[in-house]
N, CA and C atoms as a LAMMPS dump frame, in Angstrom:
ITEM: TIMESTEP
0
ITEM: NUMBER OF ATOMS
636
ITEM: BOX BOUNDS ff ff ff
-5.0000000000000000e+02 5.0000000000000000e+02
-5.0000000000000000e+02 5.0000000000000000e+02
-5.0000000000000000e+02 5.0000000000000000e+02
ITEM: ATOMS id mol type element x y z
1 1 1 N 219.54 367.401 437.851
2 1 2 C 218.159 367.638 437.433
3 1 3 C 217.233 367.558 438.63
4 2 1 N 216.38 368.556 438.692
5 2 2 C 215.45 368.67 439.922
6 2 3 C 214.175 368.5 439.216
7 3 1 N 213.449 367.862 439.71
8 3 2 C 211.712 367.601 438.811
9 3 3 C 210.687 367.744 439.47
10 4 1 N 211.072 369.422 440.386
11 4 2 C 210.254 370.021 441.068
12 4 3 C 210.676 371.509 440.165
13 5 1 N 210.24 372.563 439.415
14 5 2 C 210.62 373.699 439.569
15 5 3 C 211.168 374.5 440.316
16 6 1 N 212.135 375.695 440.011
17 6 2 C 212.835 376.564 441.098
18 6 3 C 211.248 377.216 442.024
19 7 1 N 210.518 377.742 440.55
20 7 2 C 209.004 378.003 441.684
21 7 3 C 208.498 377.724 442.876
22 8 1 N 208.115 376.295 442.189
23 8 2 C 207.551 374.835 442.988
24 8 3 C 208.75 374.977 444.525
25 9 1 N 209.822 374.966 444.184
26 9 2 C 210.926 374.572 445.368
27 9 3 C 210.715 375.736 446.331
28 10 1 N 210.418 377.232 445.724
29 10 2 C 210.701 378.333 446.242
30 10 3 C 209.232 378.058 446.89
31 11 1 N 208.216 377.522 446.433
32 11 2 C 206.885 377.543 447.58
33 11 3 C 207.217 376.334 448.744
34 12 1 N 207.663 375.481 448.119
35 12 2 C 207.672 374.422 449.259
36 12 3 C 208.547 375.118 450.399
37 13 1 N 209.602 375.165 450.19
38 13 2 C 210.39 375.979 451.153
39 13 3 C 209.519 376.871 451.868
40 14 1 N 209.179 377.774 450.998
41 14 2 C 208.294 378.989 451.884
42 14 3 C 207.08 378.302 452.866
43 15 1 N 206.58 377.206 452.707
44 15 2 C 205.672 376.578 453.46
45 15 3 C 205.401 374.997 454.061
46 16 1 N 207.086 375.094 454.298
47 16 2 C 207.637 374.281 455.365
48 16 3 C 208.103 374.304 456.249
49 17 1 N 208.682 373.88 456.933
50 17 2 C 209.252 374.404 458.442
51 17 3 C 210.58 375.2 457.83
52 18 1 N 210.507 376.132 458.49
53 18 2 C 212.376 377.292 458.255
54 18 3 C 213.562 376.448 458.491
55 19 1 N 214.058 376.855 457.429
56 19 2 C 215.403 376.332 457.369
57 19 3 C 215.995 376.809 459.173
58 20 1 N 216.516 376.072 459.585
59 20 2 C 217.063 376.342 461.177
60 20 3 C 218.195 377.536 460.495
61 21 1 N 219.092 378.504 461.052
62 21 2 C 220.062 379.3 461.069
63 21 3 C 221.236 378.562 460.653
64 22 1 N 221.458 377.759 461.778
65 22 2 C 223.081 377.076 461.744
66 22 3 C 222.862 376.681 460.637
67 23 1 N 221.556 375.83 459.738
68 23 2 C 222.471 374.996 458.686
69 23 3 C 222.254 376.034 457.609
70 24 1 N 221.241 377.03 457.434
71 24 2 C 221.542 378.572 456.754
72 24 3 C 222.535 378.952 456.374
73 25 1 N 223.42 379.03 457.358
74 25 2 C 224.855 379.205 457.578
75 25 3 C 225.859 378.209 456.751
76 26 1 N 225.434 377.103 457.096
77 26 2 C 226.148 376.171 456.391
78 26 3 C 226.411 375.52 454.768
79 27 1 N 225.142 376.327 454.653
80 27 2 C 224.794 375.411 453.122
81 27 3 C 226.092 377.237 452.406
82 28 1 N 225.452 378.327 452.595
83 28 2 C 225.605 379.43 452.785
84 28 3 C 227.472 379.175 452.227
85 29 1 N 227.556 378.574 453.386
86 29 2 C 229.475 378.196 453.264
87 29 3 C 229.837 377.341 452.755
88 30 1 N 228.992 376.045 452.41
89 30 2 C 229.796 375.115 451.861
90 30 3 C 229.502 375.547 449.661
91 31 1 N 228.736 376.358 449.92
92 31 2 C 228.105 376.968 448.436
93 31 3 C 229.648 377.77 448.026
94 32 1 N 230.142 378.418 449.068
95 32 2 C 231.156 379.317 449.182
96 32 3 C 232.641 378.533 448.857
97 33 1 N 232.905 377.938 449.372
98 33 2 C 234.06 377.387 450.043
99 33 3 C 234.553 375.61 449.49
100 34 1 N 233.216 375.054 448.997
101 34 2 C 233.474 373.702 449.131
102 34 3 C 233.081 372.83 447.361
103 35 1 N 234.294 372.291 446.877
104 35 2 C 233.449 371.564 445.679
105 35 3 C 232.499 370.831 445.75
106 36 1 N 231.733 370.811 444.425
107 36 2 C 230.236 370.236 443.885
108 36 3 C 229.259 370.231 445.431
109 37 1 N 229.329 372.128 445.78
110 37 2 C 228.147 371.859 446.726
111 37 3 C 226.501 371.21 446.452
112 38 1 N 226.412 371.16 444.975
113 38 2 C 225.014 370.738 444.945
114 38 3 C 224.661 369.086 445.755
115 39 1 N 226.141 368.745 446.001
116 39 2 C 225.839 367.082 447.18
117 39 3 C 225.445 367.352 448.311
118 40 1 N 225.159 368.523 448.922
119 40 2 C 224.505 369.282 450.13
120 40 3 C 222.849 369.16 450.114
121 41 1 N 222.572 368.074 450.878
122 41 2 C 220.805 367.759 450.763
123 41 3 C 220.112 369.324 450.428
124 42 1 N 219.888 370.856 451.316
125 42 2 C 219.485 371.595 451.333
126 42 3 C 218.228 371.616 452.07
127 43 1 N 217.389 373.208 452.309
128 43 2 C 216.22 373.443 452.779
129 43 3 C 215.532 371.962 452.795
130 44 1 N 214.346 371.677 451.523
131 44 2 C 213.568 370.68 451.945
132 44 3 C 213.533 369.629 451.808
133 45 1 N 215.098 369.307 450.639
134 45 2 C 215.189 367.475 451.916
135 45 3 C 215.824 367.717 452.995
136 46 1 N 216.199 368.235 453.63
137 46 2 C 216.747 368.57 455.178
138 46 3 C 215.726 368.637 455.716
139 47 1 N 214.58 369.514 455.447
140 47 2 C 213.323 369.384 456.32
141 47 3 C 212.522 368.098 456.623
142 48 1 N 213.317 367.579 455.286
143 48 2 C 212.302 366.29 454.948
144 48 3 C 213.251 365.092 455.768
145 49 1 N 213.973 364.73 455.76
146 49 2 C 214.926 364.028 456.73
147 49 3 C 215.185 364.361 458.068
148 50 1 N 214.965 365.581 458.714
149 50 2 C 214.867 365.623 459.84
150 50 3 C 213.223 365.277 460.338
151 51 1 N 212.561 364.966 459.911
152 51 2 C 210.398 364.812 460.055
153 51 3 C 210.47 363.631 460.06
154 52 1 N 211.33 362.941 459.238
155 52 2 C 211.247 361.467 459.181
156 52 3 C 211.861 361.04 460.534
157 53 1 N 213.093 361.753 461.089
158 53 2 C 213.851 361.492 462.178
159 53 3 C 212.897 361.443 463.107
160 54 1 N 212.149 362.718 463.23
161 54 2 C 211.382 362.968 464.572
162 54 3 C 210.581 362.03 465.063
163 55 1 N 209.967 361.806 463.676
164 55 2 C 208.44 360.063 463.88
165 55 3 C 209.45 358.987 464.152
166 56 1 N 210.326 358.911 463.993
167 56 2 C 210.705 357.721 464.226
168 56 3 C 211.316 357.544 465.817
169 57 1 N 211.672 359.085 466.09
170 57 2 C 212.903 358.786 467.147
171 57 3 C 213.696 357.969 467.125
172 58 1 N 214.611 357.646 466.252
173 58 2 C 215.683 356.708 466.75
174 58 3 C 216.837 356.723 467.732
175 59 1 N 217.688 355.589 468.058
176 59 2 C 218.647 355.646 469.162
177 59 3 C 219.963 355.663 468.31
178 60 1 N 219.645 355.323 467.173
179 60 2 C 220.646 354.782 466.585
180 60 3 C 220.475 355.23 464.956
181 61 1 N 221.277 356.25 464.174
182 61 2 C 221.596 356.526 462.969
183 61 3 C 222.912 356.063 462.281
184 62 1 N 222.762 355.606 461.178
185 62 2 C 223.726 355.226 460.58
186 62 3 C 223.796 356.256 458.852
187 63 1 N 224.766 357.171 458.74
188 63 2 C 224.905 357.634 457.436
189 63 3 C 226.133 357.423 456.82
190 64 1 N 225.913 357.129 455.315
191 64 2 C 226.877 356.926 454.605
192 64 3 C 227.339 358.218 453.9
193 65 1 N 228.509 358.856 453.974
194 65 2 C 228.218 360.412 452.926
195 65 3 C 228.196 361.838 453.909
196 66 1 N 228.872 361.89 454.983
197 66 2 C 228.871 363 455.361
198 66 3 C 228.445 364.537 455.28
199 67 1 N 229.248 364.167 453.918
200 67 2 C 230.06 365.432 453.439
201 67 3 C 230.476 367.091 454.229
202 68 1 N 229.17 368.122 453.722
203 68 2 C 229.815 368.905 455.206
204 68 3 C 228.932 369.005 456.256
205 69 1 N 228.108 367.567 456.496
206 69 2 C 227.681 367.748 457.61
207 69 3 C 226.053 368.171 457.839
208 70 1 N 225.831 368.956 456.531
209 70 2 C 223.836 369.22 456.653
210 70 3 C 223.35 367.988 457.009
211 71 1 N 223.297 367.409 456.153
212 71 2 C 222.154 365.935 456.495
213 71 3 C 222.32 365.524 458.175
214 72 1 N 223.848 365.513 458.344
215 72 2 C 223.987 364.693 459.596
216 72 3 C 223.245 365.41 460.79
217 73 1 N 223.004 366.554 460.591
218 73 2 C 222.231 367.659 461.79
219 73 3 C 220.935 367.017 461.47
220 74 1 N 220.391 367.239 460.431
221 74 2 C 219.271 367.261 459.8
222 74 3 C 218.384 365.712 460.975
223 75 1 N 219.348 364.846 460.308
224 75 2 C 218.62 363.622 460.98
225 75 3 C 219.219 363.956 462.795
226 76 1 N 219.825 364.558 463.048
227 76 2 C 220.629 364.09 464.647
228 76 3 C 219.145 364.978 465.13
229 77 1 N 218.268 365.761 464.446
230 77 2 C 217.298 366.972 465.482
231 77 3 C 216.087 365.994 466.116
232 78 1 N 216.203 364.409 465.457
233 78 2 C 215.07 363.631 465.935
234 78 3 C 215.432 362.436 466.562
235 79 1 N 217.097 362.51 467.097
236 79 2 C 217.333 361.302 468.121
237 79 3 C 217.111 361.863 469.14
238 80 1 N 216.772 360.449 469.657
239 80 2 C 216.04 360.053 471.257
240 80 3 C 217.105 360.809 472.112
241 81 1 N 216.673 361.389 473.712
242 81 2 C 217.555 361.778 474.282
243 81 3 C 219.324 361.209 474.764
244 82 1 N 219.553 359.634 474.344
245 82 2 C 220.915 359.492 474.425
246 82 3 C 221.368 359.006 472.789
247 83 1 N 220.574 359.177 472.2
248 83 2 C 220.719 358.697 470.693
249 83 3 C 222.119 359.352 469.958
250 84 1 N 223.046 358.18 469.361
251 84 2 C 223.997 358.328 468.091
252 84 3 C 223.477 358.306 466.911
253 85 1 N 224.736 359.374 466.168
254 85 2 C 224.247 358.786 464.808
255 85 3 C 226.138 358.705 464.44
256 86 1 N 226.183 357.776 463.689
257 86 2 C 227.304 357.07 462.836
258 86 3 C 227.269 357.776 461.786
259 87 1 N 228.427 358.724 461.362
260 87 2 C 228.513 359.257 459.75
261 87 3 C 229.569 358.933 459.634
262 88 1 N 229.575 358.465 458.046
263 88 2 C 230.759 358.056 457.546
264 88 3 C 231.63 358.562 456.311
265 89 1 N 232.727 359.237 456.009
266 89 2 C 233.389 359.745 454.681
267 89 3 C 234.525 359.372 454.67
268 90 1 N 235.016 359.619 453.003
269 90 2 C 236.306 359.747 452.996
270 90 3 C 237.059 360.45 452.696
271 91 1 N 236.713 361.796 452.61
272 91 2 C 237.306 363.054 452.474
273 91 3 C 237.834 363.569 453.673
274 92 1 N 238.818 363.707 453.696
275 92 2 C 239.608 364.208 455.368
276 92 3 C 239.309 365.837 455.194
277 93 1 N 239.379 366.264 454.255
278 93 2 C 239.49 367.729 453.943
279 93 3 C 238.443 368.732 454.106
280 94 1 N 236.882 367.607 454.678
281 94 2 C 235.948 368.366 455.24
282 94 3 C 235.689 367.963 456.458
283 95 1 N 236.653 367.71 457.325
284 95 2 C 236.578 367.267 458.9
285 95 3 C 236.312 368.519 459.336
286 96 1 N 237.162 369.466 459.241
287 96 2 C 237.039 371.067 459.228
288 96 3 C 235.692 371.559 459.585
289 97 1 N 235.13 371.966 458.426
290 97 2 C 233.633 372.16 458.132
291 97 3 C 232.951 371.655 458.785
292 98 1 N 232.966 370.315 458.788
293 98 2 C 232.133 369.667 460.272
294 98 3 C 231.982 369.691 461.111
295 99 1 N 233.579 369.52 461.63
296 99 2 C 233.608 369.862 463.113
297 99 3 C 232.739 371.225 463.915
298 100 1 N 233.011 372.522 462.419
299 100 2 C 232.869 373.788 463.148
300 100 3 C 231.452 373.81 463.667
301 101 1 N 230.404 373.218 462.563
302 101 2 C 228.972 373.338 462.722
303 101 3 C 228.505 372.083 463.646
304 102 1 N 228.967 371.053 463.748
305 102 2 C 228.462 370.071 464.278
306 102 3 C 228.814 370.577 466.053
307 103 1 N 230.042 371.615 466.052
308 103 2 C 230.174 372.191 467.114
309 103 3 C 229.22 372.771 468.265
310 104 1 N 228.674 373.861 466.892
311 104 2 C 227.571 374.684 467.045
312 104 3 C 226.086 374.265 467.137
313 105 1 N 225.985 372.91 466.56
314 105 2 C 224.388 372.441 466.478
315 105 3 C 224.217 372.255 467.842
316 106 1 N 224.575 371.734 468.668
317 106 2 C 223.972 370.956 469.852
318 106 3 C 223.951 369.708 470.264
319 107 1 N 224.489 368.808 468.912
320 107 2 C 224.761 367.807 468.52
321 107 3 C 225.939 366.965 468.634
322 108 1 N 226.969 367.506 469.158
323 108 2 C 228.055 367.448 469.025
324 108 3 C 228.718 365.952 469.612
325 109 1 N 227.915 366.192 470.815
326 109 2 C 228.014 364.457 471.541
327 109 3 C 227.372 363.302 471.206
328 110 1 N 226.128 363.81 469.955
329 110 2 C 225.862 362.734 469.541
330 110 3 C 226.673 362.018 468.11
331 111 1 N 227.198 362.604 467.916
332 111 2 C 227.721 362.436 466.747
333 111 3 C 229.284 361.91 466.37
334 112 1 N 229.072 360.703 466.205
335 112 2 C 230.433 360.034 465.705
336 112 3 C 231.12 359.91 464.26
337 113 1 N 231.824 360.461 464.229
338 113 2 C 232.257 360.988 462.844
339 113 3 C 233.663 359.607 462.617
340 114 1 N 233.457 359.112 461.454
341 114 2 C 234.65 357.815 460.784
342 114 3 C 235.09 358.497 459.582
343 115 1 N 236.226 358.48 459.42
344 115 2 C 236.593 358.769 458.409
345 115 3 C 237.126 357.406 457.421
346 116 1 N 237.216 357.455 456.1
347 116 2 C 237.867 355.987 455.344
348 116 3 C 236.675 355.994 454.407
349 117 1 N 237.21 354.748 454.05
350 117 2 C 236.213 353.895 452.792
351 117 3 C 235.513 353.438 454.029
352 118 1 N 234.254 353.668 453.575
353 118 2 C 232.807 353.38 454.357
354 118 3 C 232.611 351.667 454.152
355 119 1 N 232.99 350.709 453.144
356 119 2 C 232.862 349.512 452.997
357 119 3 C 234.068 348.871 454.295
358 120 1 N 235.222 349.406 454.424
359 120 2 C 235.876 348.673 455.584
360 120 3 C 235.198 349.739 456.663
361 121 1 N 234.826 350.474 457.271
362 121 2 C 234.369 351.032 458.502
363 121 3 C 233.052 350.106 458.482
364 122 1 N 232.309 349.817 457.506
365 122 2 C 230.846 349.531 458.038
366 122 3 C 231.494 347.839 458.762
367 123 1 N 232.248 347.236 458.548
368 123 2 C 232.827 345.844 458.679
369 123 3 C 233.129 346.061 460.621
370 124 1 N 233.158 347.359 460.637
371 124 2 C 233.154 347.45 462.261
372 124 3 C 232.629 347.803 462.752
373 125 1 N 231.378 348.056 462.7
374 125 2 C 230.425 348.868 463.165
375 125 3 C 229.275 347.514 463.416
376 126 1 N 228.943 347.368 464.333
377 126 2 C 228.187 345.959 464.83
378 126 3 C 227.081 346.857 465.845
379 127 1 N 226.214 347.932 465.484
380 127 2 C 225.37 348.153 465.655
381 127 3 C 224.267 347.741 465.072
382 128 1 N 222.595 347.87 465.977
383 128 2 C 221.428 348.028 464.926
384 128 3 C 221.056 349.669 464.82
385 129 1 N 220.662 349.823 463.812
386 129 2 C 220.51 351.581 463.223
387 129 3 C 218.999 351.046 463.139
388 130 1 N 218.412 352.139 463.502
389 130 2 C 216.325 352.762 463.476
390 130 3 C 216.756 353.355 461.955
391 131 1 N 217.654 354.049 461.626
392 131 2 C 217.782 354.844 460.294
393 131 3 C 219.177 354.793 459.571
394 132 1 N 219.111 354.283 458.49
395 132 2 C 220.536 354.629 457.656
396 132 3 C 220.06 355.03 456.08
397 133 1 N 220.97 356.313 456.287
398 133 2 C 220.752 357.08 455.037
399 133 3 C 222.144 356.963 454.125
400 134 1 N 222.006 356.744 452.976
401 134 2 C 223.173 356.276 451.99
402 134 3 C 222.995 357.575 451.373
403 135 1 N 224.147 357.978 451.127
404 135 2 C 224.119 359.125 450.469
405 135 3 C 225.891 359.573 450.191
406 136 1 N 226.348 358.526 449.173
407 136 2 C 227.766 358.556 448.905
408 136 3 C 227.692 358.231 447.212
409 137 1 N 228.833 357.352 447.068
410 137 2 C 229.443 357.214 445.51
411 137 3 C 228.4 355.888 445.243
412 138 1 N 227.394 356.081 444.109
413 138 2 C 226.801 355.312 443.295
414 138 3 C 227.501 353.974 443.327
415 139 1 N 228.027 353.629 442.613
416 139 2 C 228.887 352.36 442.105
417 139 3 C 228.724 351.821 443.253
418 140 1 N 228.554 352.406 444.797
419 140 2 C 228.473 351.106 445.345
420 140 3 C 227.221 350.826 446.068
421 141 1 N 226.101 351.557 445.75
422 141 2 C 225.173 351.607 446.297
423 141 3 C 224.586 350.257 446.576
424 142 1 N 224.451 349.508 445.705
425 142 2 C 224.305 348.269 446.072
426 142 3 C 225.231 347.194 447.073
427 143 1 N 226.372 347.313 447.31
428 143 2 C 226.935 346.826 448.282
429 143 3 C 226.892 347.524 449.58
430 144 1 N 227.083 348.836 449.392
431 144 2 C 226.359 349.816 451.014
432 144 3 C 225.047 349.015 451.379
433 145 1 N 223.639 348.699 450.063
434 145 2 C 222.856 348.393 450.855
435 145 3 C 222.849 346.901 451.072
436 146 1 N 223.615 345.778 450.901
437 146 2 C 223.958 344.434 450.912
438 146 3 C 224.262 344.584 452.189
439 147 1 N 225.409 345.541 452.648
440 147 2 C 225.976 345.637 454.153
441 147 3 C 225.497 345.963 455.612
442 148 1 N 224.228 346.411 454.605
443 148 2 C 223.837 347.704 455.914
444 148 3 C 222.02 347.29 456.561
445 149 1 N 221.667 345.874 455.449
446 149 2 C 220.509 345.837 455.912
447 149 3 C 220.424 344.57 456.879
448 150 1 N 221.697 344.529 457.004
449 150 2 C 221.185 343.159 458.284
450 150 3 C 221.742 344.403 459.439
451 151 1 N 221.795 345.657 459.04
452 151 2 C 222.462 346.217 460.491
453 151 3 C 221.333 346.914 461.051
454 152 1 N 219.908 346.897 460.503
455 152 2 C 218.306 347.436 460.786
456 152 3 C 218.229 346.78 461.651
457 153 1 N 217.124 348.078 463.125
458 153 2 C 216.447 347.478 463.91
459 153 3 C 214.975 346.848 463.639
460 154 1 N 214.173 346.614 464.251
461 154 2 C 212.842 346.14 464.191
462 154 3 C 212.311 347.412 463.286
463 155 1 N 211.764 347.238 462.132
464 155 2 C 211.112 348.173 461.498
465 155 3 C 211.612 349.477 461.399
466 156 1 N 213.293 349.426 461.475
467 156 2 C 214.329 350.066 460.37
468 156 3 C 213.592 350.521 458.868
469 157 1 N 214.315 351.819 458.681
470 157 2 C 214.394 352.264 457.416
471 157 3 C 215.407 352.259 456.795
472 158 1 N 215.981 352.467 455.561
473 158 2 C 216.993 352.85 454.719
474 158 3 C 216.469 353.785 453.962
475 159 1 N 217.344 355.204 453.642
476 159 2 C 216.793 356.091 453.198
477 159 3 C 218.285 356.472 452.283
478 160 1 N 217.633 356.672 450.887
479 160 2 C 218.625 356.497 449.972
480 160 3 C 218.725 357.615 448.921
481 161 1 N 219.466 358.248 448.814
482 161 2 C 219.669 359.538 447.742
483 161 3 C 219.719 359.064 446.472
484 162 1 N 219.856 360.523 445.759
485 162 2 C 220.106 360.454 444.147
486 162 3 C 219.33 358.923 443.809
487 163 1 N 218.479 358.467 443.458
488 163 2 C 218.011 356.805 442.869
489 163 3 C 217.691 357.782 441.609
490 164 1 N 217.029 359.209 441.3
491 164 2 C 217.051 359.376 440.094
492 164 3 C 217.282 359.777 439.272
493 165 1 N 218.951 360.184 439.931
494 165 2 C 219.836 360.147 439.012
495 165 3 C 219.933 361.281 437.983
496 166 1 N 219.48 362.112 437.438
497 166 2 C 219.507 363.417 437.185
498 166 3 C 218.433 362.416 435.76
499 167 1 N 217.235 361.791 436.104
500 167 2 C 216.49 361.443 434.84
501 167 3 C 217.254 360.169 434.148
502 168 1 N 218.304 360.398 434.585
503 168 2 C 219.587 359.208 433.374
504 168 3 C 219.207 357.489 433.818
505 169 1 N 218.195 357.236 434.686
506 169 2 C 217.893 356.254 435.189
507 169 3 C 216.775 355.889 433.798
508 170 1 N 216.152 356.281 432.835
509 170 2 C 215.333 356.385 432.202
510 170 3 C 215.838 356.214 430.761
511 171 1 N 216.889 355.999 430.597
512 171 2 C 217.96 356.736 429.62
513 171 3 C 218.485 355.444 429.142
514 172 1 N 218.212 353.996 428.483
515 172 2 C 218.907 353.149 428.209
516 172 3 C 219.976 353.339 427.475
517 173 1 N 220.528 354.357 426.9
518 173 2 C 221.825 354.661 426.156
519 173 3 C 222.812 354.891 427.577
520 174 1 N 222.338 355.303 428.35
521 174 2 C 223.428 355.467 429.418
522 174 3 C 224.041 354.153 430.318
523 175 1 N 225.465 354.238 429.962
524 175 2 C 225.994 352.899 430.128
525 175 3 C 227.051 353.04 431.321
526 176 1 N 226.97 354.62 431.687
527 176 2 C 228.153 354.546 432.801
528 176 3 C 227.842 353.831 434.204
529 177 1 N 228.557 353.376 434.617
530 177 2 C 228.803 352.51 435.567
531 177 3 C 227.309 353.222 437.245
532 178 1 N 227.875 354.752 437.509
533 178 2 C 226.921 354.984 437.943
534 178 3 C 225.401 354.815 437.935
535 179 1 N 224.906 355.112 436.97
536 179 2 C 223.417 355.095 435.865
537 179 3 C 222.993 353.678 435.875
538 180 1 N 224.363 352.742 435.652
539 180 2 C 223.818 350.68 435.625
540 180 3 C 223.516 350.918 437.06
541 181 1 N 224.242 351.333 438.034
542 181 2 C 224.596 350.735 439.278
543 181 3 C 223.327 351.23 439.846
544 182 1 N 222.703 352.706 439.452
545 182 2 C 221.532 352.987 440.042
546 182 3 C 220.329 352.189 439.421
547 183 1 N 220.103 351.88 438.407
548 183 2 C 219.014 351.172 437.607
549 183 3 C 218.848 349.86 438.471
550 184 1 N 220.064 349.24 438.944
551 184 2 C 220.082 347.878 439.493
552 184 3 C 219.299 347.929 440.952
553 185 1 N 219.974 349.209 441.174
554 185 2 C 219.372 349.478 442.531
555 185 3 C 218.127 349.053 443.231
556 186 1 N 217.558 350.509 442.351
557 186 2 C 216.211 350.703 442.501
558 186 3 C 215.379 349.163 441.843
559 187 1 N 215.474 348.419 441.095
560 187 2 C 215.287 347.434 440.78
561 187 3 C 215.211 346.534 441.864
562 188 1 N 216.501 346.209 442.389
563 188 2 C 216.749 345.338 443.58
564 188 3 C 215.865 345.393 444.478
565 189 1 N 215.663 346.501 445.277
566 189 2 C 215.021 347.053 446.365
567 189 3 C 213.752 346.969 446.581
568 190 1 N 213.258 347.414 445.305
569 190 2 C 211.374 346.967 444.851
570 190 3 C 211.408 345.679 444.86
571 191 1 N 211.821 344.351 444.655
572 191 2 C 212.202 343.03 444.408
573 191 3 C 212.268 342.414 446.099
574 192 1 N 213.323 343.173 446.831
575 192 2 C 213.441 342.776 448.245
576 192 3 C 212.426 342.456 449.202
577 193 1 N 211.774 341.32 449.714
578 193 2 C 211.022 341.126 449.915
579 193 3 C 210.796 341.147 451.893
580 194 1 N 212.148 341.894 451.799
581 194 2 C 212.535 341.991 453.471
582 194 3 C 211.556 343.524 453.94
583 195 1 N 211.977 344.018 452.273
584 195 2 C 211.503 345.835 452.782
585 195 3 C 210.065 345.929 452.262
586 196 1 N 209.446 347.23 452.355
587 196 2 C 208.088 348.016 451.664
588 196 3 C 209.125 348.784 451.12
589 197 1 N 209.26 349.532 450.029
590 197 2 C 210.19 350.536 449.244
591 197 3 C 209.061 351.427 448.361
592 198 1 N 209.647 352.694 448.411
593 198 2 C 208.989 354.048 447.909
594 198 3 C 209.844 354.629 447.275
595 199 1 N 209.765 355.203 446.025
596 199 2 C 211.003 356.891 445.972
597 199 3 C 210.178 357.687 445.477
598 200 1 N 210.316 358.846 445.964
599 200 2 C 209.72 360.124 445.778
600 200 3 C 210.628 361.24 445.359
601 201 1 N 209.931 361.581 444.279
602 201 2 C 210.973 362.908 443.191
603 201 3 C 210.99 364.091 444.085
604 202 1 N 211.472 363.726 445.348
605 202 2 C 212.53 364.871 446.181
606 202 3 C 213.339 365.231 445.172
607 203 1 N 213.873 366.486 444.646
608 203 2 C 215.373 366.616 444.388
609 203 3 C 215.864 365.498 443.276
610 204 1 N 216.894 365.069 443.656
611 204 2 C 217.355 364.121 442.474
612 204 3 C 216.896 362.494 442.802
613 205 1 N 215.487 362.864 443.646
614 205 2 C 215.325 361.09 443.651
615 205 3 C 215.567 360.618 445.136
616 206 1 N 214.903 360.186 445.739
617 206 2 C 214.932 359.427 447.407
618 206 3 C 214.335 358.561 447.531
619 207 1 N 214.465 357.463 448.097
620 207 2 C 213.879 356.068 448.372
621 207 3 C 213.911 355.984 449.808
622 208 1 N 212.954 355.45 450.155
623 208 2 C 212.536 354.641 451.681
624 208 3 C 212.406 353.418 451.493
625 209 1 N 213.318 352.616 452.744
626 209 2 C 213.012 351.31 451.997
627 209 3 C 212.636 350.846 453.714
628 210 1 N 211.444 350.36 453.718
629 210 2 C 211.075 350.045 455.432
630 210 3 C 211.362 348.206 455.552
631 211 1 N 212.042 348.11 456.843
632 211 2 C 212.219 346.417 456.911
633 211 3 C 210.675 345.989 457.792
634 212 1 N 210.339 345.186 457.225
635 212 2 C 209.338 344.037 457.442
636 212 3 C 209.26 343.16 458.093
């Protein structure tokens, strides 16, 4: 569920910054080629995650959720000149896809790609991240963000997908595990007294959660 119109989407797009080519290309192919492409951020949260990148400049990105790779460009167009970003999946079967475009972005050296369950990789990863964007399997959203917020620098963000859930966040009959796990979430986060927290009906729902 999107709770912007195709209209509404088709103007924003039209009067935002252009989709860059390469990830044109990409969304283009993974629409083609790849299951449940709708987990592909797209045009303007891509626009919208790379703007956030830029103000911030960070040295250091941390993403949870790979998949084929849009988002990870998206945020890599606003690290600092020696800046990483950390992406993490567990699908081996879109290393492929990644590799080819992450080839082609420009990006290529910044970008450290883990493959696995993201709960034992984050256990090694003893960086501070300017930005970590969660954008994987619900159910654990709350332990991704248990893990990941002592790994913020000084006035770190966490930037968090799907929180609304296709509306089903609204929905007290909905009892699946996803739907609790997001309700708790977004709950938690507003409560956290470490962050400032926002979500804005991007798409299926995005949260900013700024450390304090």
């Amino acid at each position: 569920m999107d709770f912007i119109s195709d209209k509404l989407t088709e103007y924003l797009n039209i009067n935002s910054e252009k989709e860059p080519e390469i990830l044109s290309r990409l969304s283009k192919e993974t629409h083609q080629k790849i299951l449940q492409p709708r987990m592909l951020s797209g045009h303007f949260q891509g626009r919208f995650l790379s703007l956030i990148s830029k103000i911030k400049s960070p040295e250091k990105i941390l993403e949870i959720g790979t998949y084929t790779g849009y988002s990870t460009i998206c945020l890599a167009e606003g690290l600092s000149k020696n800046g990483k970003i950390d992406t993490i999946d567990k699908n081996e079967e879109l290393i492929k896809i990644q590799n080819k475009y992450f080839d082609e972005s420009g990006y290529r050296n910044n970008i450290i790609q883990h493959t696995g369950d993201a709960l034992d990789i984050l256990k090694n990863l003893n960086e501070k991240y300017d930005i970590i964007f969660i954008d994987a399997d619900k159910e654990n959203y709350i332990n991704y963000f248990k893990k990941v917020s002592n790994k913020l620098s000084e006035n770190g963000i966490i930037i968090s997908d799907n929180v609304l859930w296709s509306g089903k966040v609204l929905d007290s009959k909905q009892k699946d595990e996803e739907t609790s796990t997001l309700v708790e979430f977004n709950r938690m986060i507003n409560q956290d007294k470490r962050f400032n927290s926002i979500i804005i009906p991007i798409r299926d729902g995005i949260s900013i959660s700024r450390l304090v």
